[in-house]
N, C-alpha and C positions, 0 to 999 in steps of 0.2 A: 236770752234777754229779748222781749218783745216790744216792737214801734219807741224804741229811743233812740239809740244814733243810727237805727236803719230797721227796716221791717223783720230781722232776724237777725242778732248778731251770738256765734257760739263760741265759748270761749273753752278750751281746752281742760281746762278743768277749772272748780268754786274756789279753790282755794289757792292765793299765789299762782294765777293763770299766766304762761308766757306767752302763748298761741291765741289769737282770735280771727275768725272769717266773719266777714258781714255778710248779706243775703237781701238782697231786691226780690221779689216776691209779687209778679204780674201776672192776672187770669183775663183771659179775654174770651171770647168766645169764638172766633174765625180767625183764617190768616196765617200768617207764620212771624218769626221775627229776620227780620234782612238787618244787614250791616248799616243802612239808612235811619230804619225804626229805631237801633239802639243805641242812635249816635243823634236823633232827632232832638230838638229842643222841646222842655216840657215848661215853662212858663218865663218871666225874665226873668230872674232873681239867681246868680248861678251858687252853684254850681245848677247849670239845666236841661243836663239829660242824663239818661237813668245810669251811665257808666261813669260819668263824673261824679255823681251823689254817690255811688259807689267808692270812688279814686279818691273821693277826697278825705278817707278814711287814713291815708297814708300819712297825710302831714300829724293827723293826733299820735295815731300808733305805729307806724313806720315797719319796721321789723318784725315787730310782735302781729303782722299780718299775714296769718297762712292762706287766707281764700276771698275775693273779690264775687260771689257767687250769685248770677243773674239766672232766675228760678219761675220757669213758665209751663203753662196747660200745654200751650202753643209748641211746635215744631220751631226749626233756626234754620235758615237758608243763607250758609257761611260756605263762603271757600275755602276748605282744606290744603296742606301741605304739600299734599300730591296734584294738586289744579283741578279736585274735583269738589261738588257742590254736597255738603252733608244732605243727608236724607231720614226721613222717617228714623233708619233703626241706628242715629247715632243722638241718644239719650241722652250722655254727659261731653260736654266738648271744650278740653282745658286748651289754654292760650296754645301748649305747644305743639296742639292738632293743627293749629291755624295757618293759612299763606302768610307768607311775608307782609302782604300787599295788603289783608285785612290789618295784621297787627302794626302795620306806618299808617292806618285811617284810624285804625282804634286809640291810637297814642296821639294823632294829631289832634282828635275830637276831644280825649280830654283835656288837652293843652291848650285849646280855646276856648274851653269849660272855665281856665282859671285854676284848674290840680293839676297840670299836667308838669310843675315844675318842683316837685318833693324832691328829698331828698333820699330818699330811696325808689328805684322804679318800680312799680306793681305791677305792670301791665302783665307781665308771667303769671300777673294771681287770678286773672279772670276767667271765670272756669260761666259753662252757658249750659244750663241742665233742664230738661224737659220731664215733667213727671205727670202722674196718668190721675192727679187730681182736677176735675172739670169744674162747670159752674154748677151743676145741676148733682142734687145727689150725693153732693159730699160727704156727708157722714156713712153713708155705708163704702166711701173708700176705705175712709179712716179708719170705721171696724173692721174689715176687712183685713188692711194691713197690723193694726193691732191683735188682731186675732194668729197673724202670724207670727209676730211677736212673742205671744204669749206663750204660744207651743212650741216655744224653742228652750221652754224653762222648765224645770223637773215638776211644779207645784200647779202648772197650767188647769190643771181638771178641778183647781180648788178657787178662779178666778173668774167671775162675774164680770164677762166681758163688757155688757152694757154699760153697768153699775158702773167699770171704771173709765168706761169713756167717755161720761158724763162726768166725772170728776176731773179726767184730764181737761176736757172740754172747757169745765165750767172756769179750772184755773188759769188757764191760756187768754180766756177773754175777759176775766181779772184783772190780769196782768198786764193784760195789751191796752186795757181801758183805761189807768194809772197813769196822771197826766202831771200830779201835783209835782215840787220839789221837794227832794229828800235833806235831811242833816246830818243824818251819819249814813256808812256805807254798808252796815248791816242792812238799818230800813232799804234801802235800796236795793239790795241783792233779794231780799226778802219780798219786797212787793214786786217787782218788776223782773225776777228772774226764775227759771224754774230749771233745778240740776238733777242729775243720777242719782241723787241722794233722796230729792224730793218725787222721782216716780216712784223709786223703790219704797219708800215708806206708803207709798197711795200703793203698791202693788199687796204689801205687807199688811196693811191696813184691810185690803178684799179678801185677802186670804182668811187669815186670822177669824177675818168676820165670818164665812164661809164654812170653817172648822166648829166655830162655835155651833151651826145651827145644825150641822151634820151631826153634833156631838149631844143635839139635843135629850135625845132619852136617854144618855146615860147621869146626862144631868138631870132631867126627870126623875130618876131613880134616887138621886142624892137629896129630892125637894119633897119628894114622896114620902122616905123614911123619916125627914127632919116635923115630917108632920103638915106639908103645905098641902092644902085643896086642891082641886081642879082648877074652880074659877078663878084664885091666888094665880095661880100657875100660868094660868092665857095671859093676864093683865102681868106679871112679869114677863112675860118671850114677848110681848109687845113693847114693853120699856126697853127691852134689849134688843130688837131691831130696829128699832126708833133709834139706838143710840150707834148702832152701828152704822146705818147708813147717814148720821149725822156728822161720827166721825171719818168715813170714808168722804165726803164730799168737803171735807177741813171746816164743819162749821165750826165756829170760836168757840163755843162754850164747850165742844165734845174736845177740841182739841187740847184747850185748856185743862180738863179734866184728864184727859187723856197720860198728858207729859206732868202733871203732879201723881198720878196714881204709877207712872214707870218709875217716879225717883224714889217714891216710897219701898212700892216691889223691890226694887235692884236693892237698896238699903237694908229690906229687912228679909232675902230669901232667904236666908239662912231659918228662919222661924214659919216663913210663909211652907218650907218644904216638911215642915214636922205636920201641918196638919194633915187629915187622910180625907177629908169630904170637903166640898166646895163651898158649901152654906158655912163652915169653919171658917173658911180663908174670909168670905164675904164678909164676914164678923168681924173680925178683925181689923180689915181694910177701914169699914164704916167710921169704924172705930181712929183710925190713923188719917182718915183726907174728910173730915167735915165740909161739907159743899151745898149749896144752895139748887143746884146744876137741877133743869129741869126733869132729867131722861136719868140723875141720879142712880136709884133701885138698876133700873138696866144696866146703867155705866158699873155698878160697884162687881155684879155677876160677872159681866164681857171680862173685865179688868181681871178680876180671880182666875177665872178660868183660864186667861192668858199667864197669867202668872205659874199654872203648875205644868213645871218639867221646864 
């Protein structure tokens, strides 16, 4: 869930969630963060430093908080358990690394914040992570890391990494742009949230597309015998990557199209698996999702093609 009750809040899973961690989310460019910086005031209005804004997650959700998580480019210059000072190679550093002596300032600082009197104590949830995203450059971390991602999954060689990091991309700052208020709690999971569920369908979504174009001349073959031209044939594989990369990036009308032609498919496989050529299934479909849909012709092919097996 992106910039509503905090710059990142995850919640343990979409549906009936027991578990959630907030996330502060600071880049700077030099420096490190000391026990002063994170304990500093950042305007009057409190809660007004960045571990209170954090802390005072506790009095909403209490228990149902697994992680207090303060998330920087920047290095932390904390004193440890053992009376030494972290350093460069300590990455993640949860409360129960911490001295004594930081965790009675870090609790007193929230307690002058105005949260420091919940009814559960958080102060065990603050976990201080430093990650190797800078100012400069960003996005080939992010491909980078996605690309690691990727190759950890059996289908990897069939995924357009660009392709999908602009679709993750594009929906993250959707998301995070969304200021308006909600009426019900779907719209709001829906606009403002993005789950497992919903990378997986954007992973699902490149693949697919990917298979399609790989599979092109065997479906050449099937448009060939049905009698279609050459020039027919260009100006359809362009209707059909037009419409895949529309509906990989969720535009509305492909995606719309998209979840009418799966309720039809799933409804009528049984009939869609008796045909033997594609331009059949096409027929059919045309015939079952009348649509106005601009990229149509390509959507009805993509859609059949996915349909068989």
């Amino acid at each position: 869930m992106f910039d509503h009750f905090d710059d990142l809040m995850m919640l343990d899973r979409s549906d009936q969630p027991e578990k959630v961690g907030f996330f502060q989310i600071k880049s700077q460019d030099k420096g490190e963060w000391t026990l002063a910086a994170l304990t500093a005031k950042k305007g009057k209005s409190k809660p007004a430093t960045f571990l209170g804004r954090l802390y005072h997650h506790m009095d909403a959700f209490g228990v149902m908080v697994s992680c207090l998580g303060f998330v920087s480019n920047l290095g932390f210059k904390l004193k440890l358990i053992d009376g030494t000072e972290t350093t460069a190679d300590n990455l993640v550093i949860p409360s129960s690394q911490l001295h004594p002596d930081v965790m009675a300032v870090l609790r007193g600082a929230v307690a002058k914040d105005g949260v420091g009197n919940t009814a559960v104590d958080g102060s065990q949830l603050f976990v201080f992570e430093r990650i190797g995203l800078g100012l400069i450059e960003q996005d080939k971390f992010v491909k980078g890391a996605l690309v690691e991602f990727i190759h950890e999954r059996e289908d990897a060689h069939y995924i357009p990494v660009i392709s999908l990091y602009e679709t993750l991309r594009g929906s993250v700052f959707t998301k995070s742009g969304v200021t308006e208020e909600f009426t019900t709690e779907a719209e709001f999971y829906d606009r403002k949230t993005l789950s497992r569920a919903d990378v997986e369908t954007m992973f699902l979504r490149a693949t697919s597309g990917r298979r399609f174009l790989d599979n092109w001349g065997t479906i050449a073959g099937d448009l060939t015998a049905n009698g279609m031209r050459s020039r027919r044939m260009i100006v359809l594989k362009n209707s059909c990557i037009l419409y895949i990369k529309a509906r990989s990036v969720g535009e509305p009308g492909a995606t719309a199209f998209n979840a009418a032609a799966r309720d039809i498919i799933i409804a009528r496989q049984t009939e869609i698996d008796s045909y033997e050529t594609l331009p059949e299934i096409v027929a059919q479909l045309e015939k079952w999702l009348p649509s106005d849909y601009e990229h149509r012709e390509g959507a009805l092919y993509v859609e059949s093609f996915e349909a068989i097996g």
